[in-house]
Structure formats: structure tokens, C-alpha cells
N, C-alpha and C positions, 0 to 999 in steps of 0.2 A: 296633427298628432300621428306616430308612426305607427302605421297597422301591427296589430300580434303575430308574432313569429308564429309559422306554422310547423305544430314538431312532429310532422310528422314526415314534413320535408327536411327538418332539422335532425331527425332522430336515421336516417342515410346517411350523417357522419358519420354516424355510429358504426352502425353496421359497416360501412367502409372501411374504417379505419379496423376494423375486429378481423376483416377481410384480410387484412393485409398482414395483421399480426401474424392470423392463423399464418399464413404464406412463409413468413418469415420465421415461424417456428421449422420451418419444411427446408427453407433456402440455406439459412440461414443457422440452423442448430443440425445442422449434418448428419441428420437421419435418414438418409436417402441411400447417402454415401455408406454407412454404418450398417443399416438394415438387410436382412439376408430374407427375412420374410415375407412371402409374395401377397399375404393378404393386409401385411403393413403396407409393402410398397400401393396397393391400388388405395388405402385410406390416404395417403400421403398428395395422393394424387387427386385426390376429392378432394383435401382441406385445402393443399397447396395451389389450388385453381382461384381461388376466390380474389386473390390477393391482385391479380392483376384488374380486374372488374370491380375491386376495391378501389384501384386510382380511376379508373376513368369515371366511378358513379362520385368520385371527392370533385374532378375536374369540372363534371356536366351540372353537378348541384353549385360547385361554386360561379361556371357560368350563367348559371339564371338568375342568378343574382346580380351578377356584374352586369349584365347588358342591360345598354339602359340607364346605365349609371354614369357618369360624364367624369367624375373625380377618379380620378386613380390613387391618389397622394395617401388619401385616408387607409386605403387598403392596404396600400406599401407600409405605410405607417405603422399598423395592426401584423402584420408578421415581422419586419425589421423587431417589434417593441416585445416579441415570443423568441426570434429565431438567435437575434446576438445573448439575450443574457441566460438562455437553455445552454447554447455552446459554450460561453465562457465559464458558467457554474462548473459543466461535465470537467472541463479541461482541470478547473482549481479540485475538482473532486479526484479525477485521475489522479494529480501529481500526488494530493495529499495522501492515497490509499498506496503510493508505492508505484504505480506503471510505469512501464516504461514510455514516456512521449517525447517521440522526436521533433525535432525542426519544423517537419510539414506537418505533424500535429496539433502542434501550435500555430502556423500561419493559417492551417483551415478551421483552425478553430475561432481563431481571430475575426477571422474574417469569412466565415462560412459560406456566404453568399455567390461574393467571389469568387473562391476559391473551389465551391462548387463540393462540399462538405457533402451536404445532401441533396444529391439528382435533382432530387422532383421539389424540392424549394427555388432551389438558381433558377429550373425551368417553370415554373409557378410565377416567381418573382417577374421574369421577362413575358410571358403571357398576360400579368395582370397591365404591364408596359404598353404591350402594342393591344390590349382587348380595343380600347375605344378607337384604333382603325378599324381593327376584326367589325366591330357594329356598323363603324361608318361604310365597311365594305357589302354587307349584307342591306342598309341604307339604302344603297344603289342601285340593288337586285331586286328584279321581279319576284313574286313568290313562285314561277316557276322557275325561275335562275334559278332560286337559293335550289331548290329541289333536287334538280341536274347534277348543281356543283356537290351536293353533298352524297347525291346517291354514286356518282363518279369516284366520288373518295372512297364510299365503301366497297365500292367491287374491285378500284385500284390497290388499294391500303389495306381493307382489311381480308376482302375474298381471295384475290391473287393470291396474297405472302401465303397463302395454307396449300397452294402448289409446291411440289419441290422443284428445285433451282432457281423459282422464282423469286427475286430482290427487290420488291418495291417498298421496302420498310421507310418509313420515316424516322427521321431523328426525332427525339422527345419533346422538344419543341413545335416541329412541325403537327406532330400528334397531335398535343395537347391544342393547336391553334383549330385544329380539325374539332375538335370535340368540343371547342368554343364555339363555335360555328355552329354546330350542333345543337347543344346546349341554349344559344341566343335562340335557333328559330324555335323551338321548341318553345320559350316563351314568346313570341310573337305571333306563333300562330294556335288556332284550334288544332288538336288532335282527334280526330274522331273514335268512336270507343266510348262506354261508359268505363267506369270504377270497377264495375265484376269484369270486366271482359279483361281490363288489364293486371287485374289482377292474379288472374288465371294466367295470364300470356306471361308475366313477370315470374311465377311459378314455376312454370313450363321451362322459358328460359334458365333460368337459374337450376334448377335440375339437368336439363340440357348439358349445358356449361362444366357441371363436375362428371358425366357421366361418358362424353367422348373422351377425354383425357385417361380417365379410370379405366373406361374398356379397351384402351388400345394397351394402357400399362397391363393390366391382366392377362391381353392376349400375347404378350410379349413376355410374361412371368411364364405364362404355361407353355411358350417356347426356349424357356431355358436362360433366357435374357435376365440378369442380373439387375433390380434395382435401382441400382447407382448407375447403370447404360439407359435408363430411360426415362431421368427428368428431363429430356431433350422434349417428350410427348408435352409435358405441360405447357414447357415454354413455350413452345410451339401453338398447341390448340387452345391455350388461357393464358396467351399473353395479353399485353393492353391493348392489341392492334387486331386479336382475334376478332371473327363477327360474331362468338360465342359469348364472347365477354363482353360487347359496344352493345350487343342483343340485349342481354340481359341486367345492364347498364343503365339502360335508356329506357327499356321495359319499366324498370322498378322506379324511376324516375318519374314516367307518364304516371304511371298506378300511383304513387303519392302526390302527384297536382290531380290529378282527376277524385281521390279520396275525399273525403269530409274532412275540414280544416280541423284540425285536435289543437289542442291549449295543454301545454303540460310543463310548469317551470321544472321540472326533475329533468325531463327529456333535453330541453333547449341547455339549460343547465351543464349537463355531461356532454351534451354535443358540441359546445364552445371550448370543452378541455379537447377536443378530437384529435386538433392539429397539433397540440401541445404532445401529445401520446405517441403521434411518430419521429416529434422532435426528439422525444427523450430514447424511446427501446431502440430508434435505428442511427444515434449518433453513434461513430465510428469505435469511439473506442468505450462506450456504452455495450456495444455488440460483441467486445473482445471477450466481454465477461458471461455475457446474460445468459447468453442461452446451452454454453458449455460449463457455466463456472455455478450460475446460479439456478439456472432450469435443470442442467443436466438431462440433455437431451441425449447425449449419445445413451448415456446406461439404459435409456426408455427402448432404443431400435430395438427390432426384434422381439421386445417383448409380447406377450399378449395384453397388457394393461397401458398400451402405446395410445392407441386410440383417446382413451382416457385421462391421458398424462398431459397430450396434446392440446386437448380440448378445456382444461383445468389450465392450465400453461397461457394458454393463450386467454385468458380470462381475467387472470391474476395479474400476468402482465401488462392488460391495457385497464386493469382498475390500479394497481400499484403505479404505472404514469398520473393518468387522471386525476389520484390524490396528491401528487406530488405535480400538478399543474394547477389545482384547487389554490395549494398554499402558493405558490408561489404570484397566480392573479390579481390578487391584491396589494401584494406588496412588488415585488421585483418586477415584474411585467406592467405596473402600474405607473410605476417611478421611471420605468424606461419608454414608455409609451408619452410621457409629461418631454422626455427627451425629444423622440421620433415625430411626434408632433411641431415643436419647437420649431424641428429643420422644416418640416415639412412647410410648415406656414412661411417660414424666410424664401425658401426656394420657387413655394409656389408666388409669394408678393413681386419677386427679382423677376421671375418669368411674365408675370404680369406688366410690369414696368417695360420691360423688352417688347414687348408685345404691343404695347400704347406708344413706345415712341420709334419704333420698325414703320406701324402705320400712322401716314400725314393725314388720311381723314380722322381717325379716330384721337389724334395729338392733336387734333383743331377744331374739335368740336366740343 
């Protein structure tokens, strides 16, 4: 019988995915660009911090999950059975409200994965691919290996890149295989620390985290520096590869395994629409609209009631997904998931077969 979800490791979707929205009201609704106001621009730079420590705390909870886990198929299955019929809905809703969609809005609609529609799905997709070498390679290592290798990654990847002229960025892929790595030892070994102590230290971090970005945008407003000259600070200091963000990532991460296991079907509930919520506000021509057409972000810049509008915005936004991933789990995700399944089973039986007669012991025994 399959243990109860704990929502309280489930309920870090959440908040992740809120993470990102916020970010995306910032990135993405061109208030930054728009804003003349210096005490907008440092809130801009508080909410717009989170969104990167959004994906890596989505990454590091979906690898505690995965390691360990030997199927891949099922997994792939459970986003292909979200990711094509979200995309191809948007596209028949585009054409029907009038947009304009061209050619390659169609081909990446079609085929999103692909065609690489949304970033961090293509590279999600190929990381849940290689996870089970990622294991098999941590398998191998001592528990002082795995140590080495991971603390090397953090002072290469994410401490360097906060030098200037220094380039050891990873591509997105590479990242996210980093943060698998991460993420598996984490479940394989003890952390020491109780529950209060990371609790505080996940605090700590996460205030941290908005408050370097924020002070260097303000010291830069009070030198005359224009708003729209220093969303550079965030990307910079709170991207996914920051140790601001991987800090406060994995901080929040320990402190919900080390917590008291909570039971909450509301929690587990809203946290299963997570993924669904950035299929829907960050598909491409979803984003054409949202946040200049229906948020109306620019007319908020500069105001005093910005802050507010923001925080309201980014709330509505991932409950307005959420519900419109509600309806559609039962039915359209459901019907398509009887599909993904289907393949799934063909391909894994074919591979199987391949497998049994490759090997003469196991075809003769």
C-alpha cells in the first residue's frame, strides 16, 4: 500500500510555482522597463528574486522523488498527458479569439517538447531521461565522492558565475542534472540539524535571497541609475545558478523532510495543478496577452498601489490556472494520459523484447 503524500513536501509546489509567477509578473509584464519609481524598482526586485529559487526548489523536490525510482516511462507519461493537450487547447483558443499565429506557432505548439515551446519542460523532459544514470552514477560514489563532486559544482557553478568576467554558467540541462544530484543525495543520506534549526536557516536564506538584489537595485536608484538599467542585479544575484537561490532552495527543502509529516488533501490537491499553472500563464502566446492585455501591468508601474497590484496579480493568476487545470484533469488530461500510457506500455514491451533476445543468457534461460 502506497505511503500518504506528505503535503508538506507537496505544498513547495506551491509555493514554487507562486515563485515564479511573482518573477514573471516582473520579467515578463514590463514593469521594470516602465517604472520611474525607485521604491517600485527595489519591490520589483524583492518579488522578482524568488522566481528563479522557484525552479530549482520545483527541480530538487521533483528529484527526491525520482531517485530511486527505476521507471522513467510513467513520468514521461504524466507530463507528455499535461503538456500536449494544454498546448494544443492554447493554440485552438488563440486562433478562435483572432491572434495572430504564425507557422512556428503552430509547429511549437504542436509539438512543444520538441520544439522546445517551454525551456524548462524540453529540459525537465530530458533530465527525467538520463535521471536513472544520474542515480546509477551517485551508485558508484562513496558518500565522500558524492560530497566533493557536489561541493565542486557549487563553488564552480554557482560561487564563481557571481565574479565578474567569470563564465562558468551551465546550460539548463547541465544545471538541472546538478540539482538532481543534489536533490538524490539529499534523500539518501541524513542531514543533520533538527526541524527548528532549518527552519530558521530556510528563513534566513530566503530573506537573504530578496535582500542582496534589493540592496544593490536601491544603491543604484540612489545613484541615479534608472530602473530598467538594473534588472541585470537580479539576474545576476537570483538567478537558478545563484548560491542565493540553490541556498535557499535546499534550505526549504531540508526544513520540509526534517518537519512533522502533515496530511492535507486541499494541499496535495492544489499542488498536483502546480505544473499545470505554468503550462498555462507561461505558454507563449498565453503571455502575449496576460499580463499587458489582462493584468495590465504597465498602467500599475510607477504607481504607489504597484506593490499591491503585484501581489493580487500574481495570486489570481496561479488560482485562475489552477482552476482551469481542475477542469480539465478529469477529463482532457485523463483521456490523454489513457493515450501516453498506451505508447508507453508498447514501447517499454518492444524494448523489453530487444533486451531478451540482445542477451543469449537471458533468451536461454
Amino acid at each position: 500500500m502506497p505511503s500518504a503524500r506528505n503535503a508538506r513536501i507537496e505544498a513547495l509546489r506551491i509555493v514554487a510555482m507562486l515563485g515564479i509567477v511573482g518573477h514573471h509578473y516582473v520579467v515578463h509584464g514590463g514593469v521594470q522597463d516602465h517604472t520611474q519609481s525607485g521604491s517600485s524598482a527595489v519591490f520589483l526586485a524583492a518579488l522578482g528574486s524568488y522566481g528563479k529559487w522557484g525552479v530549482d526548489l520545483f527541480v530538487l523536490v521533483s528529484a527526491y522523488f525520482f531517485d530511486r525510482r527505476p521507471a522513467r516511462g510513467k513520468s514521461l507519461s504524466s507530463v507528455y498527458s499535461q503538456v500536449l493537450p494544454a498546448s494544443w487547447l492554447i493554440l485552438i483558443a488563440a486562433a478562435a479569439a483572432g491572434m495572430t499565429v504564425s507557422g512556428a506557432d503552430i509547429r511549437e505548439a504542436l509539438f512543444p517538447v520538441l520544439f522546445d515551446e517551454y525551456w524548462f519542460v524540453t529540459t525537465f523532459v530530458i533530465l527525467v531521461l538520463i535521471a536513472p544514470y544520474l542515480s546509477l552514477l551517485l551508485d558508484h560514489l562513496t558518500v565522500r565522492q558524492q560530497q566533493r563532486l557536489l561541493l565542486a559544482g557549487f563553488i564552480l557553478w554557482s560561487v564563481l558565475t557571481l565574479l565578474d568576467r567569470v563564465n562558468n554558467d551551465l546550460s539548463d540541462l547541465a544545471w538541472f542534472a546538478y540539482l538532481y544530484l543534489l536533490g538524490a543525495y539529499i534523500r539518501r543520506h541524513p542531514i543533520q540539524g533538527d526541524a527548528r534549526a532549518w527552519a530558521i536557516t530556510a528563513s534566513a536564506a530566503l530573506v537573504l535571497l530578496a535582500a542582496v538584489p534589493t540592496l544593490l537595485v536601491g544603491v543604484g536608484v540612489a545613484r541615479g541609475a534608472t530602473p530598467g538599467d538594473l534588472g541585470w542585479l537580479m539576474d545576476t544575484y537570483a538567478s537558478d545558478e545563484s548560491p542565493f537561490s540553490l541556498a535557499a532552495a535546499v534550505a526549504v527543502l531540508v526544513w520540509a523532510i526534517k518537519a512533522r509529516p502533515w496530511n492535507s488533501r486541499v494541499v496535495n490537491y492544489w499542488a498536483a495543478a502546480a505544473f499545470g499553472v505554468y503550462l498555462i500563464h507561461d505558454n507563449p502566446l498565453v503571455r502575449r496577452v496576460l499580463w499587458s492585455d489582462i493584468v495590465d501591468t504597465t498602467s500599475a508601474a510607477g504607481q504607489w498601489w504597484l506593490p499591491l497590484h503585484a501581489v493580487i496579480a500574481t495570486v489570481a493568476v496561479y488560482v485562475a490556472c489552477s482552476v482551469i487545470i481542475f477542469a480539465l484533469q478529469p477529463t482532457v488530461f485523463r483521456a490523454m494520459h489513457v493515450v501516453t500510457e498506451a505508447v508507453r506500455t508498447r514501447v517499454e514491451a518492444r524494448l523489453t523484447r530487444g533486451a531478451d533476445t540482445s542477451d543469449p543468457q537471458r533468451s536461454t534461460s
